[in-house]
MARMAR-705863 format. One record per residue (C-alpha): residue in one letter; x, y, z. Coordinates in Angstrom, 1 decimal. Example, Ala and Ser with C-alpha at 12.3 -4.5 7.8 and 13.67 -1.06 7.14 Angstrom:
BEGIN
<drenba A <12.3 -4.5 7.8>>
<drenba S <13.7 -1.1 7.1>>
This chain:
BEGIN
<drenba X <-97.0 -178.1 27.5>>
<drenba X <-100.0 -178.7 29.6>>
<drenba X <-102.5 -181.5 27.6>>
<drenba X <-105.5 -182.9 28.9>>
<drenba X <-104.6 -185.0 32.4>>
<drenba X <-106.5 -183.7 34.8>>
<drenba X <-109.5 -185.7 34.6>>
<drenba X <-112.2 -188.4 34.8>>
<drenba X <-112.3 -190.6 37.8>>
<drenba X <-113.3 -194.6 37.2>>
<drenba X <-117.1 -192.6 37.5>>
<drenba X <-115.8 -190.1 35.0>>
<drenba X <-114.8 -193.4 32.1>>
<drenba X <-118.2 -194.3 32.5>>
<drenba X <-119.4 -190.5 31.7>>
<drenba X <-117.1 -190.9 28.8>>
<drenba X <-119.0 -193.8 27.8>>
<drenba X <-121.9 -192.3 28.1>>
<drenba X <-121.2 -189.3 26.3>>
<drenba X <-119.4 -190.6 23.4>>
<drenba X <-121.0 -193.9 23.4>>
<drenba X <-118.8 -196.7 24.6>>
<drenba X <-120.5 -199.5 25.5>>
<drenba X <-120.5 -200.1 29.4>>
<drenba X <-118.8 -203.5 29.2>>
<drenba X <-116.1 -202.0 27.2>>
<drenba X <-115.2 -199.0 29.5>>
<drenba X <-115.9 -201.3 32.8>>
<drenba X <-113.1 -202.8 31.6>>
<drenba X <-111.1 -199.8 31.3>>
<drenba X <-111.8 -198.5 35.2>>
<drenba X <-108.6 -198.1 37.1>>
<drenba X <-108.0 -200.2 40.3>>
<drenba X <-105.0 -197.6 41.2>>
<drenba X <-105.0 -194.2 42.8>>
<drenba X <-104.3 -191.1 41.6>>
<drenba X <-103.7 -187.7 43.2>>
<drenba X <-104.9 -184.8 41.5>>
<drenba X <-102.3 -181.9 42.6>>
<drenba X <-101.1 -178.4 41.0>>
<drenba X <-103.3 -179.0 38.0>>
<drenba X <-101.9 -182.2 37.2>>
<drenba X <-102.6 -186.3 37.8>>
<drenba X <-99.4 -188.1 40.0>>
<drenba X <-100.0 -192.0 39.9>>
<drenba X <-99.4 -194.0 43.1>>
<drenba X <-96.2 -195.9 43.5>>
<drenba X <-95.2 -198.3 46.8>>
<drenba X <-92.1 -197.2 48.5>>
<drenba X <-89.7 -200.6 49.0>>
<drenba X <-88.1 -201.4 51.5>>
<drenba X <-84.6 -200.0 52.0>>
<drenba X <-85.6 -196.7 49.2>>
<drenba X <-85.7 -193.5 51.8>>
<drenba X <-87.9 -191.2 50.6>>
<drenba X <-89.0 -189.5 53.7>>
<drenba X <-92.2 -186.6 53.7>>
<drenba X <-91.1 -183.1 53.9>>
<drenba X <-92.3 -179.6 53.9>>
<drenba X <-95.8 -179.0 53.1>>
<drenba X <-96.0 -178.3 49.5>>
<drenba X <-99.8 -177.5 48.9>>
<drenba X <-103.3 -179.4 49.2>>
<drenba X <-104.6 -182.2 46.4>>
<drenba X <-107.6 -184.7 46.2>>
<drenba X <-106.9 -188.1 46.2>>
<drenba X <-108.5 -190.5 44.1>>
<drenba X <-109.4 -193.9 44.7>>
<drenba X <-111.3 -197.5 44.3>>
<drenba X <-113.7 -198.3 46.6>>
<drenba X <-114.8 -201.6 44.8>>
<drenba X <-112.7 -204.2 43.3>>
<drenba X <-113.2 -203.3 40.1>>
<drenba X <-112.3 -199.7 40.8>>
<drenba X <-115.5 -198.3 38.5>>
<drenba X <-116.5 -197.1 42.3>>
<drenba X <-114.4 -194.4 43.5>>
<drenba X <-113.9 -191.7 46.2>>
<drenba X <-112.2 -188.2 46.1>>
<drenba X <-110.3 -186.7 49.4>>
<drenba X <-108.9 -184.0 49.8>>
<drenba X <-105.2 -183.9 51.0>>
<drenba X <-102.0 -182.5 52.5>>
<drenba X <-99.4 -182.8 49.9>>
<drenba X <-96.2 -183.0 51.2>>
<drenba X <-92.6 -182.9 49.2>>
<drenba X <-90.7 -186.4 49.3>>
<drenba X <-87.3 -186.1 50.6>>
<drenba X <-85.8 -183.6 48.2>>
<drenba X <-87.3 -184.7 45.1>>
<drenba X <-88.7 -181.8 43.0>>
<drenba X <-92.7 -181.4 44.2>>
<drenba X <-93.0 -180.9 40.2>>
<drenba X <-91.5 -184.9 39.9>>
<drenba X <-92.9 -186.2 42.8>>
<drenba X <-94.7 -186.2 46.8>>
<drenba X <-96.1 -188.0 49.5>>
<drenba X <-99.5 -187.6 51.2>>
<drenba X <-100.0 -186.5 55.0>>
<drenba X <-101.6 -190.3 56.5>>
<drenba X <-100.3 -192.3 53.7>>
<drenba X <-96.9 -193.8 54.5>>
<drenba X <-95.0 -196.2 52.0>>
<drenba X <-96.6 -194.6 49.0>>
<drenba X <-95.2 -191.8 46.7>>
<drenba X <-97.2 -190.5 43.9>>
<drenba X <-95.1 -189.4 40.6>>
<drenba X <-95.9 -187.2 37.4>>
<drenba X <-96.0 -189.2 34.1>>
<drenba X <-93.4 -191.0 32.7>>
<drenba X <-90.4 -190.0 34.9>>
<drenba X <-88.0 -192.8 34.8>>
<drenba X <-89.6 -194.6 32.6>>
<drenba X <-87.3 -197.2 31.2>>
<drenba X <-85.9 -198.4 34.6>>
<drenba X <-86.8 -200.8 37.0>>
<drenba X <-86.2 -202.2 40.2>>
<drenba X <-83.6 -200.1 42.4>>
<drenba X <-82.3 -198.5 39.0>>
<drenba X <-86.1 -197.1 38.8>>
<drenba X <-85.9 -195.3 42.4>>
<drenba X <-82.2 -194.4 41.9>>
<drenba X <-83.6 -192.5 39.0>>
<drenba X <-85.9 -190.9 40.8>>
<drenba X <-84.2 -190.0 44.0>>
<drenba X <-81.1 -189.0 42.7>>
<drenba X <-81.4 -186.5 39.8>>
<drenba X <-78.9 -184.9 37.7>>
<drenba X <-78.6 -181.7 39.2>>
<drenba X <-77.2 -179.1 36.9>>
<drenba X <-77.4 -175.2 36.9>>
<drenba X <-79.1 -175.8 40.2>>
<drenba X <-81.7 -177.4 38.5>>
<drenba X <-83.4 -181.4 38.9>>
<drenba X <-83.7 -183.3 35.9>>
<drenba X <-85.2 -186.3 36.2>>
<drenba X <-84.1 -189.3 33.5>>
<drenba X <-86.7 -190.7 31.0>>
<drenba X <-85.5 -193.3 28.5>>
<drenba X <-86.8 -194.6 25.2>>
<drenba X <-88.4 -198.5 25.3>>
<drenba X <-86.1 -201.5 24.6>>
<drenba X <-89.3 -203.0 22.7>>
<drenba X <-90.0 -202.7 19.8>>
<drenba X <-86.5 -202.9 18.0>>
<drenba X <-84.9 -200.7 16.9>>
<drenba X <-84.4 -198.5 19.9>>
<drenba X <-84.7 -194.8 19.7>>
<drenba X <-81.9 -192.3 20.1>>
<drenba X <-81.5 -188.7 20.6>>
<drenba X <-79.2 -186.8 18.1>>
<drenba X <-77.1 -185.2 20.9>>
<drenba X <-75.0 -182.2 19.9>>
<drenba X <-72.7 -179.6 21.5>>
<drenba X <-71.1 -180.4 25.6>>
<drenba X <-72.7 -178.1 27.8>>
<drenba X <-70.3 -179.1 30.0>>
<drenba X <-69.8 -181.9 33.1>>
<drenba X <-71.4 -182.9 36.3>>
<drenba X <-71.3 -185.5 39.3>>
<drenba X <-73.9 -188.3 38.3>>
<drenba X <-74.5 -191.2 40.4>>
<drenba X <-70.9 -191.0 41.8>>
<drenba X <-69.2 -190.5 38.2>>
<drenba X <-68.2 -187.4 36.4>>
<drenba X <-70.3 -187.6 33.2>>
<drenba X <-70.1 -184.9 30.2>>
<drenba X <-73.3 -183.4 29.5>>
<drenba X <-75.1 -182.7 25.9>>
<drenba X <-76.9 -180.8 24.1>>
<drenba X <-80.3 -182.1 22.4>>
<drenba X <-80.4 -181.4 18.9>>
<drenba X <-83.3 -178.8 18.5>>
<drenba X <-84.2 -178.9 22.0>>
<drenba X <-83.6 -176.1 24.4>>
<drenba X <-81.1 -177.1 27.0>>
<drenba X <-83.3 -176.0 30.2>>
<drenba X <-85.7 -178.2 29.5>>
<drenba X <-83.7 -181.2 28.4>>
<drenba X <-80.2 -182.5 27.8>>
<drenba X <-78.4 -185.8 27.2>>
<drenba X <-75.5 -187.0 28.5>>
<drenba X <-72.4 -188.4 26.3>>
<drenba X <-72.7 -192.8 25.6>>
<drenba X <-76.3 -192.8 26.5>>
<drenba X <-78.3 -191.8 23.2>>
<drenba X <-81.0 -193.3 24.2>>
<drenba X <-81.9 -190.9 27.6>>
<drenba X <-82.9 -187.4 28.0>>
<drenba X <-82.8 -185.7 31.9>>
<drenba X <-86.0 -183.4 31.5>>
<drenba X <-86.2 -180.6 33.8>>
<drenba X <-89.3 -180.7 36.4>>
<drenba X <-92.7 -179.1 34.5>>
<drenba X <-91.1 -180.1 31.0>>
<drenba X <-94.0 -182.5 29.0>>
<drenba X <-95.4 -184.0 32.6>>
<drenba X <-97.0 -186.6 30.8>>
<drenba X <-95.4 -187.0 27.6>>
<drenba X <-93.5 -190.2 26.7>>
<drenba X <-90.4 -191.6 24.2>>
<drenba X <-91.9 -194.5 21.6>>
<drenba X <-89.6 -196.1 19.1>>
<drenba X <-92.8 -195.6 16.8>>
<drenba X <-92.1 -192.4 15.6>>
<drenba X <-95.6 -191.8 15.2>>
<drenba X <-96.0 -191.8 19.0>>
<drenba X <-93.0 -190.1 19.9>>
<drenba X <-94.9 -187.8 21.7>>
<drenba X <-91.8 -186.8 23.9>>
<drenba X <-89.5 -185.6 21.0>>
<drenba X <-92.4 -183.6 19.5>>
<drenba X <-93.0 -182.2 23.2>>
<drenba X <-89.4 -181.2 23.2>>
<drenba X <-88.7 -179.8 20.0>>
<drenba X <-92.0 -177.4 20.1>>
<drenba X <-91.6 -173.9 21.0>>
<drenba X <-94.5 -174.2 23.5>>
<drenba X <-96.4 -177.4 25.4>>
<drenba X <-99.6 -177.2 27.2>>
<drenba X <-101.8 -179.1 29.9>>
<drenba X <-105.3 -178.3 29.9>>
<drenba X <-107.5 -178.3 32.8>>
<drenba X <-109.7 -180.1 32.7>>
<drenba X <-108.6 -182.1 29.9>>
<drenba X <-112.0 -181.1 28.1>>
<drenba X <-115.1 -179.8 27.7>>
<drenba X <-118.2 -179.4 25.9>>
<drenba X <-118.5 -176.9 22.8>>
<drenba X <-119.3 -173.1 24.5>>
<drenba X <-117.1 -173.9 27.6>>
<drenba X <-113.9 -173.3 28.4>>
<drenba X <-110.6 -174.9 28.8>>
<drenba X <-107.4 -173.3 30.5>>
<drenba X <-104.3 -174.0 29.5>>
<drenba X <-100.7 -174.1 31.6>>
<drenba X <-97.1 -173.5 29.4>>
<drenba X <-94.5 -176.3 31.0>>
<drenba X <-92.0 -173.5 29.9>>
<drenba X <-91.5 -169.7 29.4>>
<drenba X <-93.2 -168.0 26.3>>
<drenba X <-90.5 -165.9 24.7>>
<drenba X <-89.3 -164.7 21.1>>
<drenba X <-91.8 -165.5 18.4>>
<drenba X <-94.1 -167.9 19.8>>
<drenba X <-95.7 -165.3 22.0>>
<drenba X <-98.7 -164.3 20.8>>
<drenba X <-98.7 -167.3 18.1>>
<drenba X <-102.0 -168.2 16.8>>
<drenba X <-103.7 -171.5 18.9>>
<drenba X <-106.1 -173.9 16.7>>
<drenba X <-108.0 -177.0 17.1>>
<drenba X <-107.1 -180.3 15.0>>
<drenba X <-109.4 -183.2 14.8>>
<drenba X <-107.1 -186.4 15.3>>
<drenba X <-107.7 -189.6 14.1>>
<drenba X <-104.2 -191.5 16.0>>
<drenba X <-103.6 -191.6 19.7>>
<drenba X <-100.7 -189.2 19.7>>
<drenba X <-99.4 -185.7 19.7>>
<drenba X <-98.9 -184.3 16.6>>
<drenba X <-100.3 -182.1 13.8>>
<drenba X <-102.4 -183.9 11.1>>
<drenba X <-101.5 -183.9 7.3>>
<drenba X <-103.7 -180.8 5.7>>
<drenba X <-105.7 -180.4 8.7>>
<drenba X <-108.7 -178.5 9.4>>
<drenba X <-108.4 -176.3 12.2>>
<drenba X <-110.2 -174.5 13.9>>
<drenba X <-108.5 -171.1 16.1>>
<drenba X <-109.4 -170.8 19.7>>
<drenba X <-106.8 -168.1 21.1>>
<drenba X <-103.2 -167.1 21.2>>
<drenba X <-100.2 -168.1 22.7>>
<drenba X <-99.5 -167.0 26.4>>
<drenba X <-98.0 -169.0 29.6>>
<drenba X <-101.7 -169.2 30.9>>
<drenba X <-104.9 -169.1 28.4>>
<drenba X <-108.5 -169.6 28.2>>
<drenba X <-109.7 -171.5 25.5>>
<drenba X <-113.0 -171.5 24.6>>
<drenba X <-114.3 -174.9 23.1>>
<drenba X <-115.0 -174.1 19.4>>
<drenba X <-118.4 -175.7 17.9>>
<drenba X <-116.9 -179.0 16.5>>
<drenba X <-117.7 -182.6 16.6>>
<drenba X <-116.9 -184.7 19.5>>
<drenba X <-113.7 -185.8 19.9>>
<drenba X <-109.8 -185.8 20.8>>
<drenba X <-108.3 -182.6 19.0>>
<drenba X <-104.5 -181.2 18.9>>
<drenba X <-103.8 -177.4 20.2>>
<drenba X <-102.1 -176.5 16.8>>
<drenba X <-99.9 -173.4 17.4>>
<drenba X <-98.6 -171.3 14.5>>
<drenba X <-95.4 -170.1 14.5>>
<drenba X <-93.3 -169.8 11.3>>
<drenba X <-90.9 -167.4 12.7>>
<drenba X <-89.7 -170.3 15.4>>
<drenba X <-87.5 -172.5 14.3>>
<drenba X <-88.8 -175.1 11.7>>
<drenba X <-87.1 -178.1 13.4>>
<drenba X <-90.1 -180.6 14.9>>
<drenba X <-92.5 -178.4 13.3>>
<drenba X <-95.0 -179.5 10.4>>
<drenba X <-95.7 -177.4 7.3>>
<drenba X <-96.8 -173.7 7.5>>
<drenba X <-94.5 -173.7 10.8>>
<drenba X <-96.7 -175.9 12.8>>
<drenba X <-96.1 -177.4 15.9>>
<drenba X <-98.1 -179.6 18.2>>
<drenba X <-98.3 -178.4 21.7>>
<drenba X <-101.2 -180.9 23.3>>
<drenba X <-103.9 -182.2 23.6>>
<drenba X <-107.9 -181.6 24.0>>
<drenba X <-111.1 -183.4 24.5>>
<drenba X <-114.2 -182.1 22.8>>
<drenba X <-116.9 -183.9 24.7>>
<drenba X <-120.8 -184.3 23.4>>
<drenba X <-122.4 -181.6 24.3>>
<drenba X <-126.5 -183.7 23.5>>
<drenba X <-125.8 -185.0 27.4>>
<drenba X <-126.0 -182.3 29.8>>
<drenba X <-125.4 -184.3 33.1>>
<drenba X <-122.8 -186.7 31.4>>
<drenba X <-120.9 -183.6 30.2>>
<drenba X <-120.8 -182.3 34.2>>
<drenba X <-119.7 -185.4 35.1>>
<drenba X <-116.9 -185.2 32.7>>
<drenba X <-115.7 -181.7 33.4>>
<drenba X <-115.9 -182.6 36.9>>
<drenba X <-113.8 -186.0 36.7>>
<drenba X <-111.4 -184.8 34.2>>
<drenba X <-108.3 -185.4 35.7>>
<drenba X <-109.1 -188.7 36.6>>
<drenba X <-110.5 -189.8 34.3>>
<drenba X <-108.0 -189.2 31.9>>
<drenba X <-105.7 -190.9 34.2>>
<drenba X <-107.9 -193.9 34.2>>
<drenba X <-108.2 -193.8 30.4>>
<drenba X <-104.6 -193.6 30.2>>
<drenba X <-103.5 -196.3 32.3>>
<drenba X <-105.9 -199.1 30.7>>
<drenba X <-105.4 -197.9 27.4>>
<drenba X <-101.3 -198.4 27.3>>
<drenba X <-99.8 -199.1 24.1>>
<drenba X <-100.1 -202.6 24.3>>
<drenba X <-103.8 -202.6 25.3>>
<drenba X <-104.5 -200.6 22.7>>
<drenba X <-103.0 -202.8 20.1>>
<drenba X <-104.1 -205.9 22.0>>
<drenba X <-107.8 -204.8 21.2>>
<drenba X <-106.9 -203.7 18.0>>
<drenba X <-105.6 -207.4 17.4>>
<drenba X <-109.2 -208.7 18.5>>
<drenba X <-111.1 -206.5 16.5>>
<drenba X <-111.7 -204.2 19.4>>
<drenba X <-111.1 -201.0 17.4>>
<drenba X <-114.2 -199.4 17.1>>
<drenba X <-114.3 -195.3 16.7>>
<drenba X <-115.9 -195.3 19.8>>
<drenba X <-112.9 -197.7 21.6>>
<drenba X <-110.4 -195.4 19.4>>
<drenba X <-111.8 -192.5 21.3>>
<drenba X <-111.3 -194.0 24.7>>
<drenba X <-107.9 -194.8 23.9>>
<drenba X <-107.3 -190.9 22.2>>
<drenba X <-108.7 -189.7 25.2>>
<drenba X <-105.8 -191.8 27.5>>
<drenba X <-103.2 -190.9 25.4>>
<drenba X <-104.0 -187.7 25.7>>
<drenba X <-103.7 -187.1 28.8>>
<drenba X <-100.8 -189.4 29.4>>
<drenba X <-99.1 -189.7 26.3>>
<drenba X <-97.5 -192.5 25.1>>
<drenba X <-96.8 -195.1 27.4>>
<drenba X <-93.5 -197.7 26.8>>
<drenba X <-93.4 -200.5 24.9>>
<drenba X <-94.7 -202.4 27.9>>
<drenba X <-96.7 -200.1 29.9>>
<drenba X <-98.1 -197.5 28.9>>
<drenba X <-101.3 -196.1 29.7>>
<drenba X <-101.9 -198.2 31.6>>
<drenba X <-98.9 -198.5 30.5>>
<drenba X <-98.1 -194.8 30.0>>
<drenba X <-100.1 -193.7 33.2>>
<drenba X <-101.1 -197.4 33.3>>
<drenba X <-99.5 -200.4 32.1>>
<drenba X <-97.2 -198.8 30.1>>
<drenba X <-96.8 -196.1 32.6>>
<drenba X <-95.5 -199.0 34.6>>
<drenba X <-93.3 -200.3 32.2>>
<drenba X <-91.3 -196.8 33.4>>
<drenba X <-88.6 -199.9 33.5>>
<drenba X <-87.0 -201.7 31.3>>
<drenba X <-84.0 -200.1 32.0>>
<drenba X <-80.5 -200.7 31.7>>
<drenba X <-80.0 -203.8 34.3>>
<drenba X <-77.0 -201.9 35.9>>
<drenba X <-79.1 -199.0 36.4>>
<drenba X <-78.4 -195.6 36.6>>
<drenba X <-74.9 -195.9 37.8>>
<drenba X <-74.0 -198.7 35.2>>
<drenba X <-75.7 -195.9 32.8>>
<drenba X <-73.5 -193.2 33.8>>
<drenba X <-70.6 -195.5 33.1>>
<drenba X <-71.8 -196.0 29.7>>
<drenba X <-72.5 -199.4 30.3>>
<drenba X <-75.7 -199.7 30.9>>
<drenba X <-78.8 -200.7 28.4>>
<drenba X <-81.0 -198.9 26.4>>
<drenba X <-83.6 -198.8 29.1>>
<drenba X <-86.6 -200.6 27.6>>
<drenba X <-89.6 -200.9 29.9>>
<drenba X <-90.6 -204.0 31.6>>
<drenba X <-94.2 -205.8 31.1>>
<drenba X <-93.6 -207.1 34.2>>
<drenba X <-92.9 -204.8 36.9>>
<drenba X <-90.4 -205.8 39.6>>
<drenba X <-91.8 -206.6 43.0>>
<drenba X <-90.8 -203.4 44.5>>
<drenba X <-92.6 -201.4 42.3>>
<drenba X <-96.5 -200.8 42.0>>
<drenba X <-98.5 -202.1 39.4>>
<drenba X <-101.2 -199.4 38.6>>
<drenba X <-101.4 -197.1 35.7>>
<drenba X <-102.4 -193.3 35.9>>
<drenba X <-104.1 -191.2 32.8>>
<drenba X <-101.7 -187.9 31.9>>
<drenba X <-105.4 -186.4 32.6>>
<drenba X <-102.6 -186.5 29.7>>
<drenba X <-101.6 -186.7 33.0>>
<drenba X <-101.9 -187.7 29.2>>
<drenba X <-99.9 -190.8 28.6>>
<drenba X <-96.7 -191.1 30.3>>
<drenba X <-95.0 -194.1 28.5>>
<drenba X <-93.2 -195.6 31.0>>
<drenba X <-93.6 -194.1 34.6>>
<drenba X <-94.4 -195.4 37.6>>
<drenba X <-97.6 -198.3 37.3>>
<drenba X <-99.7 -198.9 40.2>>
<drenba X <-99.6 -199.3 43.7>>
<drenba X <-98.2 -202.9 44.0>>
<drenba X <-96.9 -203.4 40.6>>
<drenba X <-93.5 -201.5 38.8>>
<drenba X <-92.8 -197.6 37.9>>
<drenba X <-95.8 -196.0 35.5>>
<drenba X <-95.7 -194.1 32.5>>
<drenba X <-97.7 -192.2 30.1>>
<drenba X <-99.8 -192.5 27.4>>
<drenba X <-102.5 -188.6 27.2>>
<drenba X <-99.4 -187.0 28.4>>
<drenba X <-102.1 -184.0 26.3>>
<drenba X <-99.6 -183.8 27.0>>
């Protein structure tokens, strides 16, 4: 579950650069003018509170480091360390408030993505609440055409959703404590709080990070996000480790596509075995984003690739020729892959592609932020799924969640354009790896992933 999010700071996308040589126009232009708060192993973005939304701090929940800009282009930044507190009654896992920061809430990934305006904080403040449990809605981008959906199976039975009795169903292939779907909405899932925290729906099934998330026996986020050859990486499960999977065999994948997933006849590399918390030892490999392969052909061979192989998130090999860069980059991980995330969305990404942008060493940046964030939506991802995309957690249905719950509502595409009451930066899934869709940044809408590794 866990992937790469944790990470660089705007300092640390310049270590990046460094290390796997970007040039420093390129990633100055990738430096994130939002903040970010580094908490339980994991990146939240920063989201404005509007007007009229109560969201009130809470209990203390912990202690985090926030990171911000201190110049205009945010490639300065400072880290400060935090009272986390829980906002209103909001899972901690979903999202919280700082101690001294009023009218800001910082949220995981791509929650909500897929809504905007009111329907975006409805979302968010009024989860489905089954079995006792919080999940929290996440919807597939209107753009591009056609719009995803969710082969939902079997009623799991009903529950009170935004003031309406709604029937709830099971995901095909996907185990119904950390998902489920609820009947006339194919194109939503309510994910349970640690499920794929940076992880994000596309309608490009090669970035459908979110389904693959699902569908996999286990899904990791790795902090930090990366490291040099000879170090080490530890990993967190978003979900028990029962049955077969336990004990499965972990290996590295080199990937050559800003997503999730295992490569066709791929060379890999094993680092360790399954477990709800490992210690991965960075293999001697080349530089570069690689996919935690596990190897389960006992588990069920739905989502999985051949030989029984599922992907379960993603890591960063960094250079290991730069000493000081590489310190840099273990130390900013979370960050920076927050950073990366955010100003790589999907649509920056294709943008520079469109210009002739796409470089190895630009394809690497971009890995490196969907890594961590995941996928972002159609319109925000990175920057846009942490970023942009994360943002774009809104194009949702204009009725919102009620008019959703009634059946009547849209397929929840995310919105380029955030609405006013939502903030406009974009957080990196360290794969707080790619969240396609969440909340964006401070002043703009809801952000989302890309990295997830998420």
């Amino acid at each position: 579950m866990m992937t790469p999010l944790r990470a660089f700071l705007a300092v640390c996308v310049l270590a990046v650069a460094g290390a796997l040589g970007f040039s420093s126009s390129a990633v100055a232009a990738t430096c994130p003018t939002a903040s970010y708060l580094d908490y339980n192993h994991l990146a939240y973005a920063e989201v404005a509170i509007p007007a009229g939304v109560q969201l009130a701090p809470g209990a203390a929940v912990g202690s985090g480091a926030l990171d911000q800009p201190t110049s205009s282009n945010g490639c300065k930044r400072s880290r400060t360390s935090v009272h986390v507190l829980s906002a209103g009654s909001v899972d901690p896992q979903v999202a919280v408030v700082v101690s001294g920061r009023p009218g800001t809430a910082f949220v995981i990934g791509q929650r909500c993505a897929g809504f905007t305006g009111s329907a975006y904080w409805d979302c968010l403040t009024r989860p489905l609440v089954w079995d006792g449990v919080q999940y929290t809605a996440t919807s597939y981008p209107s753009q591009p055409a056609p719009v995803g959906t969710l082969a939902l199976g079997a009623a799991l039975g009903t529950a009170e959703y935004h003031g309406r009795r709604v029937t709830l169903r099971r995901i095909q292939s996907v185990d119904s404590t950390l998902a489920v779907g609820i009947s006339g909405q194919p194109s939503v899932a309510w994910l349970s709080p640690r499920t794929c925290p940076y992880s994000g729906f596309s309608n490009t099934a090669q970035d459908d990070n979110l389904l693959r998330c699902l569908r996999s026996p286990v899904w990791f986020t790795f902090d930090p996000p990366g490291n040099p050859a000879g170090a080490t990486v530890v990993g967190r499960a978003d979900r028990p480790v029962t049955g077969a999977v336990a004990g499965a065999t972990i290996s590295l994948a080199l990937l050559s596509v800003d997503a999730d997933y295992v490569p066709a006849n791929p060379k890999m590399v094993a680092v360790g075995h399954v477990a709800s918390q490992i210690s991965l030892k960075v293999p001697d490999v080349t530089a570069g984003v690689y996919e935690a392969v596990v190897s389960c052909p006992q588990c069920s061979n739905t989502g999985a690739g051949s030989d029984g192989l599922y992907p379960a998130g993603s890591v960063l090999v960094a250079s290991s020729s730069k000493g000081s860069t590489v310190a840099l980059i273990v130390n900013y991980v979370i960050l920076a892959l927050v950073v990366l995330a955010v100003a790589l969305g999907i649509r920056s990404r294709r943008r520079r592609r469109a210009q002739g942008l796409g470089r190895r060493n630009s394809e690497l940046g971009r890995m490196l932020g969907g890594m961590l964030l995941g996928p972002g939506p159609s319109a925000a991802r990175r920057g846009k799924s942490w970023g942009d995309d994360a943002r774009g957690g809104g194009g949702g249905a204009a009725g919102g969640p009620d008019v959703r719950a009634n059946g009547q509502g849209g397929r929840g595409g995310r919105d380029p354009k955030p609405p006013a009451s939502r903030p406009a930066g974009s957080p990196a899934k360290r794969k707080a790896r790619r969240g396609r869709g969440g909340p964006q940044g401070k002043n703009g809408g809801p952000q989302g992933k890309k990295p997830g590794t998420g």
